[in-house]
ZATIBA-265558 format. One line per field, with one value per atom (N, C-alpha, C, O, CB): atom name; x, y, z; residue number from 0; residue in three letters. Coordinates in steps of 0.2 Angstrom, whole numbers. Each point is the difference from the previous one (the first is absolute). Glycine has a CB too. Example, Ala and Ser with C-alpha at 12.3 -4.5 7.8 and 13.67 -1.06 7.14 Angstrom:
! residues 2
atomo: (N/CA/C/O/CB/N/CA/C/O/CB)
x: (66/-4/4/5/-14/7/4/-4/3/3)
y: (-28/6/6/-1/-5/11/6/5/6/-9)
z: (39/0/0/3/3/-10/1/3/1/-11)
num: (0/0/0/0/0/1/1/1/1/1)
residuo: (Ala/Ala/Ala/Ala/Ala/Ser/Ser/Ser/Ser/Ser)
! end
This chain:
! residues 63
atomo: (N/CA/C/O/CB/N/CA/C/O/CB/N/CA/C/O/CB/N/CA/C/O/CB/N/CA/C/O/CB/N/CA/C/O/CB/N/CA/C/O/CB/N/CA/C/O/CB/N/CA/C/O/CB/N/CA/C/O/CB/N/CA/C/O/CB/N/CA/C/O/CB/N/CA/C/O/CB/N/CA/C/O/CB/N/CA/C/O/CB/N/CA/C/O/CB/N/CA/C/O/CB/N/CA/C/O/CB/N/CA/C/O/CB/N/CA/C/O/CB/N/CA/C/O/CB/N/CA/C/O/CB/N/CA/C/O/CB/N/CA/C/O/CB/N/CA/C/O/CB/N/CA/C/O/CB/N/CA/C/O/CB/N/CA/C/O/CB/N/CA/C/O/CB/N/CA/C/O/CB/N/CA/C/O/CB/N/CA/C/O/CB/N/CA/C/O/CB/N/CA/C/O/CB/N/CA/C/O/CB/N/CA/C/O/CB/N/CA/C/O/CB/N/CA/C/O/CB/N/CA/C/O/CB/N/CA/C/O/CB/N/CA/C/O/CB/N/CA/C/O/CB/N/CA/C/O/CB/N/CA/C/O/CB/N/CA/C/O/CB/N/CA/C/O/CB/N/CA/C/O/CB/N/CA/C/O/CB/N/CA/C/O/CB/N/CA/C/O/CB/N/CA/C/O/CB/N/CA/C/O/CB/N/CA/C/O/CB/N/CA/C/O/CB/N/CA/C/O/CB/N/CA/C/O/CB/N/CA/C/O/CB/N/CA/C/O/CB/N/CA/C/O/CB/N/CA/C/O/CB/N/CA/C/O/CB/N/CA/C/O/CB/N/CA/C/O/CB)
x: (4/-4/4/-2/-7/15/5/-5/-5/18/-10/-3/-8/-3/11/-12/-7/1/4/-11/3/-2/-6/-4/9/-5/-4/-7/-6/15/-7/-8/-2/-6/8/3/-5/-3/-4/12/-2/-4/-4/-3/13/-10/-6/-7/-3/8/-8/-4/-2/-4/4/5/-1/-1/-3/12/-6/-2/-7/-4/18/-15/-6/0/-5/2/10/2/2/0/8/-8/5/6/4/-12/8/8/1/5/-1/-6/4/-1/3/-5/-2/3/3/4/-13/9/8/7/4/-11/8/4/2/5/-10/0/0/4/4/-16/7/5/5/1/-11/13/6/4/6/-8/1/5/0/2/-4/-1/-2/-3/1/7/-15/-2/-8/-3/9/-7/-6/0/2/-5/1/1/-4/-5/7/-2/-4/-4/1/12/-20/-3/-1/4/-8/2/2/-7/1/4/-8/-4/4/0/-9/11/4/8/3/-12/12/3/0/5/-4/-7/-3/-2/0/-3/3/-3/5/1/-11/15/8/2/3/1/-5/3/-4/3/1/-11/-1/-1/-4/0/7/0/8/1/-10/14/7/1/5/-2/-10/0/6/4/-12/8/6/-6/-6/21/-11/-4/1/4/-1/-7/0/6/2/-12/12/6/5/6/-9/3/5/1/4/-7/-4/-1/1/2/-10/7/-1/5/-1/-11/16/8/3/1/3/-3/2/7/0/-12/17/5/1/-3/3/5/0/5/5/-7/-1/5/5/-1/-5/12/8/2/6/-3/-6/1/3/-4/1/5/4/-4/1/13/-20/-1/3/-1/-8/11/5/-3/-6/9/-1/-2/-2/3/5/-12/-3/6/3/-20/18/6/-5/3/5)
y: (-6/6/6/6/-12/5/8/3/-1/-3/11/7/0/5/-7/-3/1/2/-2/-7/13/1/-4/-2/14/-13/-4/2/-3/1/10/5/0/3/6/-11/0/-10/-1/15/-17/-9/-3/-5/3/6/-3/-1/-5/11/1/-1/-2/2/5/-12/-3/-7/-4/12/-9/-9/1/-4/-2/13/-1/-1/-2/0/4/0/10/6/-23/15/7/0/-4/5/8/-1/-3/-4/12/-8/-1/-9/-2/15/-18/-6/-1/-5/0/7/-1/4/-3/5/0/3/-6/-3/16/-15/-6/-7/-4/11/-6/-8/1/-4/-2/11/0/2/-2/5/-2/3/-7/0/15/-21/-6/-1/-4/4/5/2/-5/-4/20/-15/-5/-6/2/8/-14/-7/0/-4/-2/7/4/-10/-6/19/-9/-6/-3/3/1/-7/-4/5/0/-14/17/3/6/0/-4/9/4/-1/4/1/-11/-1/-1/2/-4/-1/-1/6/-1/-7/14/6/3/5/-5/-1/3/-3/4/-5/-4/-5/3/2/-15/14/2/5/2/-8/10/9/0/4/3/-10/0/-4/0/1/-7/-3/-4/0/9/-13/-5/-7/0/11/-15/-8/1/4/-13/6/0/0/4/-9/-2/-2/6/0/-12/16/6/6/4/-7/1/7/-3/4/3/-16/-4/-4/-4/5/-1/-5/4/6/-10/-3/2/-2/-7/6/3/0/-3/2/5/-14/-4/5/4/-18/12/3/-2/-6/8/0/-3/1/-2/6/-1/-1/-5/1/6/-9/-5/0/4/-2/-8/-1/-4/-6/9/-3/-2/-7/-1/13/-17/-5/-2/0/-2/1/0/-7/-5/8/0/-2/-8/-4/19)
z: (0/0/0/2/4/-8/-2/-3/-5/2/9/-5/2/-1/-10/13/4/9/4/-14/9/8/3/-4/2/8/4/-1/-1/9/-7/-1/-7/-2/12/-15/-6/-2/-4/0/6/0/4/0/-4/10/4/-4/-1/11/-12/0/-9/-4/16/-12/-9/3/-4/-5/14/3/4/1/2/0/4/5/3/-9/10/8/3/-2/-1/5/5/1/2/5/-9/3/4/-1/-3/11/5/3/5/-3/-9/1/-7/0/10/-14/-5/5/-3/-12/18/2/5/-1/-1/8/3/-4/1/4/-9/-2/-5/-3/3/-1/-2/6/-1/-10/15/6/5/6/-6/-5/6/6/4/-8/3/7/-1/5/-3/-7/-2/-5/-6/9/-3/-4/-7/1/11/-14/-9/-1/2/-13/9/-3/-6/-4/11/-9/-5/-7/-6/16/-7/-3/-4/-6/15/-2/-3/-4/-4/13/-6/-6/-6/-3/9/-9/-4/-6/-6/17/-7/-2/-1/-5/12/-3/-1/-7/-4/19/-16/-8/-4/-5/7/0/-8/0/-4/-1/9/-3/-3/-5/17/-10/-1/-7/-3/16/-14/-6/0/-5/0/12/-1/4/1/0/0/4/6/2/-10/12/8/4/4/-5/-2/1/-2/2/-4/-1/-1/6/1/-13/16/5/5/5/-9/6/6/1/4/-6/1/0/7/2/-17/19/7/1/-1/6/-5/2/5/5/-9/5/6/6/-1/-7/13/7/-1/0/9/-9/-1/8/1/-16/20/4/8/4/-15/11/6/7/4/-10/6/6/7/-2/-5/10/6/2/-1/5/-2/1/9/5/-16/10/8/4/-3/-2/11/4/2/4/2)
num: (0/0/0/0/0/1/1/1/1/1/2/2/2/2/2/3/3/3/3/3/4/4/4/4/4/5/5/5/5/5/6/6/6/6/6/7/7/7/7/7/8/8/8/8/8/9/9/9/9/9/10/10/10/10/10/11/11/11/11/11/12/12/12/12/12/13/13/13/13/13/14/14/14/14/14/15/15/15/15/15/16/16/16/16/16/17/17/17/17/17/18/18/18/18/18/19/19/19/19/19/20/20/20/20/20/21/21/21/21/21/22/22/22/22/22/23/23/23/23/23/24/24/24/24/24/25/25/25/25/25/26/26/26/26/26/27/27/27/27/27/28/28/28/28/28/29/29/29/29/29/30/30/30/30/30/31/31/31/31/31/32/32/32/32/32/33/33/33/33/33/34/34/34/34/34/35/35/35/35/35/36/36/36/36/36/37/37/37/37/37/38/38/38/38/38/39/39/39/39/39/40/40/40/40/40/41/41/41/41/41/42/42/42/42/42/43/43/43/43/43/44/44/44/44/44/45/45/45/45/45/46/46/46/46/46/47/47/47/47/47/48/48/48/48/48/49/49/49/49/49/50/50/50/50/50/51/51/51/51/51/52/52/52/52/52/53/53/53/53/53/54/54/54/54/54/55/55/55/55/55/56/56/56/56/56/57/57/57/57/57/58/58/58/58/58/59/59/59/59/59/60/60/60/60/60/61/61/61/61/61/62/62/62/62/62)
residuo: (Unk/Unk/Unk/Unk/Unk/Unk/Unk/Unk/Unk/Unk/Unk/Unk/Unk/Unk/Unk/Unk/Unk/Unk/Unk/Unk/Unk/Unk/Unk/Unk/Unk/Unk/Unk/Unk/Unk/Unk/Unk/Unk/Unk/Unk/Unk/Unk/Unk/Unk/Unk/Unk/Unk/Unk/Unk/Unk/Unk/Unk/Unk/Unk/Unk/Unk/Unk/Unk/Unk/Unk/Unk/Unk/Unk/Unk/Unk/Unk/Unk/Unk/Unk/Unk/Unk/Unk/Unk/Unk/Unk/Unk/Unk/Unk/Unk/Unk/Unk/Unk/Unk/Unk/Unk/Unk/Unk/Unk/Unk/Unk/Unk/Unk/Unk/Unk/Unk/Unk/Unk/Unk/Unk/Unk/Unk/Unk/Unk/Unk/Unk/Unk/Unk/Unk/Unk/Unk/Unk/Unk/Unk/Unk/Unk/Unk/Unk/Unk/Unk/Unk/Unk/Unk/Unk/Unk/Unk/Unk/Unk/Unk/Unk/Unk/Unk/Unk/Unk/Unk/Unk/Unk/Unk/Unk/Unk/Unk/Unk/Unk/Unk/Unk/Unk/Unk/Unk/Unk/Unk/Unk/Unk/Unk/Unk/Unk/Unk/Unk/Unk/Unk/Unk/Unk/Unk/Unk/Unk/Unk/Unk/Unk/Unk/Unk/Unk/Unk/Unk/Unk/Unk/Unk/Unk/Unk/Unk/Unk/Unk/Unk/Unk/Unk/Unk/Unk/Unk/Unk/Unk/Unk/Unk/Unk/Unk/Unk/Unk/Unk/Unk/Unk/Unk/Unk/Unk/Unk/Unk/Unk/Unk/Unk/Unk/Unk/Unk/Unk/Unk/Unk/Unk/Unk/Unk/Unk/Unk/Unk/Unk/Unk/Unk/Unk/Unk/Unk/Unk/Unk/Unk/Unk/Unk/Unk/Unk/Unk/Unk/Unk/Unk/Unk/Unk/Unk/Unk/Unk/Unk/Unk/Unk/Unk/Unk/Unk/Unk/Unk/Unk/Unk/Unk/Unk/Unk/Unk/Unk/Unk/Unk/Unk/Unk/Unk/Unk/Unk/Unk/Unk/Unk/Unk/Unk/Unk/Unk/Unk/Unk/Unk/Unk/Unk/Unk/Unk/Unk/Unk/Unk/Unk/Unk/Unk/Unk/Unk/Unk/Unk/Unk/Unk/Unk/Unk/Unk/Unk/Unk/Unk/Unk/Unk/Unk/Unk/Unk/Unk/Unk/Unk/Unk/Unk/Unk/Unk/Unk/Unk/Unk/Unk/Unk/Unk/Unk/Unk/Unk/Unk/Unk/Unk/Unk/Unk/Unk/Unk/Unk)
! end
């Protein structure tokens, strides 16, 4: 989304700024709906908006 602002793509998926804002800053967990809404406005596949990144990192082993 180079070059869009939050206050102008919100309201193209039909959310508020203040939960696009939310689920990019990781505060809120995006649905599958508005994902959804996210791909075809960006006019790419779900899977293009929705690919999660595995945690790389190191949980400690219980003693």
């Amino acid at each position: 989304m180079s070059g869009v602002s939050i206050s102008a793509f919100a309201p193209r998926v039909d959310v508020t700024q203040g939960y696009m804002s939310n689920v990019e800053l990781g505060h809120k967990v995006p649905t599958v709906e508005f994902l959804a809404r996210v791909a075809r406005e960006l006019g790419v596949s779900l899977d293009a908006v929705s690919y999660v990144i595995p945690d790389c990192g190191h949980e400690e082993a219980a003693a």
